[in-house]
KELO-729323 format. One record per residue (C-alpha): residue number from 1; residue in one letter; x, y, z. Coordinates in steps of 0.25 Angstrom, whole numbers. Each point is the difference from the previous one (the first is absolute). Layout:
 num residu     X     Y     Z
 NUM      A     X     Y     Z
...
This chain:
 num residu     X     Y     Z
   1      X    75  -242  -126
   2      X    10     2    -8
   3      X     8    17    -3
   4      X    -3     7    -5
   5      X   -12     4     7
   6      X   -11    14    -3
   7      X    -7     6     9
   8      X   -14     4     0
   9      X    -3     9    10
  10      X   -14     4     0
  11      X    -3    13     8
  12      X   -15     1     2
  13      X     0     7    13
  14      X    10    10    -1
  15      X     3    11    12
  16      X     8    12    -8
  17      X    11   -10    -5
  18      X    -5     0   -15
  19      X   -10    -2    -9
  20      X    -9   -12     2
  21      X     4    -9   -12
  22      X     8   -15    -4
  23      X    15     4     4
  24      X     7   -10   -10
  25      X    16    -2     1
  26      X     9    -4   -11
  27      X     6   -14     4
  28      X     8     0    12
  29      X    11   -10     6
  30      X    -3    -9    11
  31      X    10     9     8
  32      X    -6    12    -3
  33      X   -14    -6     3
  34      X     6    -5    12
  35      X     5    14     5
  36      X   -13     6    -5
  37      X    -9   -10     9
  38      X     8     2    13
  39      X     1    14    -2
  40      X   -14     5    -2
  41      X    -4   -13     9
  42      X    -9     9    11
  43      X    -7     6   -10
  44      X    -3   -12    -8
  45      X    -3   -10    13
  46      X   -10    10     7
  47      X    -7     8    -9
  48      X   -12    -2    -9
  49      X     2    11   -11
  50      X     4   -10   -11
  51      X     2   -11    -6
  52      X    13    -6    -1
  53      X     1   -11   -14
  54      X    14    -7    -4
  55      X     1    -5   -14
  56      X    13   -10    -6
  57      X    -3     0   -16
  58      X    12   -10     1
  59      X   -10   -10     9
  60      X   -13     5    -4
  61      X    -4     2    14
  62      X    -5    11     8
  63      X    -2     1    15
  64      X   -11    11     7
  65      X    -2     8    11
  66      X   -12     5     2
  67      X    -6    11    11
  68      X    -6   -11     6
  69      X    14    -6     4
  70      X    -2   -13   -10
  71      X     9    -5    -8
  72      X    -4    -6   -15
  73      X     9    -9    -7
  74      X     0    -2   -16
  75      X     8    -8    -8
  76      X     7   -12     3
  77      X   -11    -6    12
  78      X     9   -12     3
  79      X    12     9     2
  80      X    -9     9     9
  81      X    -7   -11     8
  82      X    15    -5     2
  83      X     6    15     6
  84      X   -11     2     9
  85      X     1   -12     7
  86      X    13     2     2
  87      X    -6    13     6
  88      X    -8    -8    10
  89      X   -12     5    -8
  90      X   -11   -11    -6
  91      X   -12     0   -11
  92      X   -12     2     3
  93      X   -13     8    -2
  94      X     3    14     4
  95      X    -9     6    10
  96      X   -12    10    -3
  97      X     5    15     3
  98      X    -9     5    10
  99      X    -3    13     4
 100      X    15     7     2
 101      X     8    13     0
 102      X    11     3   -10
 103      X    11    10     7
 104      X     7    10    -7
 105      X    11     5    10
 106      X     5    14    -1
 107      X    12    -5     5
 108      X     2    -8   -13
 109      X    -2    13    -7
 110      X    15     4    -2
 111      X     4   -17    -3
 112      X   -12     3   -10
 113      X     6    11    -8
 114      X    14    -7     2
 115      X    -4   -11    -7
 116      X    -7     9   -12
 117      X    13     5     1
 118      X     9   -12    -1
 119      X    -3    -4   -15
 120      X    -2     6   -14
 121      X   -13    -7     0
 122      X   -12     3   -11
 123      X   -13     4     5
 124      X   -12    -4    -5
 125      X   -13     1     4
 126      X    -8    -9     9
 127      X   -10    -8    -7
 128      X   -14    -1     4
 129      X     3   -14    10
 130      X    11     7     7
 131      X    -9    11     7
 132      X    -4    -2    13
């Protein structure tokens, strides 16, 4: 994907960090998008209280991260098929979700509200697909 990248983050479980809502950046460099991944990566790795969507208007592709610690690519598919192999990673049917727990860590909490914290994002609010 190519900068600049938006983020969607969508807060559906929140724990006292904010509203539940679509938390929308303005467009970021792939620097600070970079910087924003590693910071808030323990949050965004291990808990289940959003979603997590990257968009490039300039390639018309968009990445998401669901609770349910799958990843959906849009766009160029040829382009995607090629970056995950390269990742190891093959095409394939994915897998029924079972029966499973979604973990919303208290110890996230504080990387929650720093990440709420680290952008002039504009809040929206969740659309009826987005609830749990």
């Amino acid at each position: 994907m190519s900068p600049p990248y938006q983020l969607l983050y969508v807060l559906h479980t929140p724990r006292g960090e904010g509203l539940p809502g679509r938390y929308q950046s303005s467009p970021l460099s792939a620097q600070t998008m970079s910087d924003l991944l590693r910071r808030f990566s323990g949050l965004l790795s291990t808990d289940a209280r959003f979603d997590l969507w990257v968009r490039s208007p300039t390639d018309g592709a968009m990445l998401v991260w669901d609770r349910h610690d799958r990843l959906h690519a849009y766009g160029p598919r040829q382009r995607w098929v090629t970056a995950f192999q390269r990742l190891n990673f093959a095409e394939g049917a994915l897998p029924e979700l079972r029966e499973h727990v979604h973990h919303y860590r208290s110890n996230c909490d504080d990387e929650a509200r720093g990440l709420l914290g680290a952008l002039a994002w504009l809040h929206a609010p969740l659309r009826p697909e987005d609830e749990q």
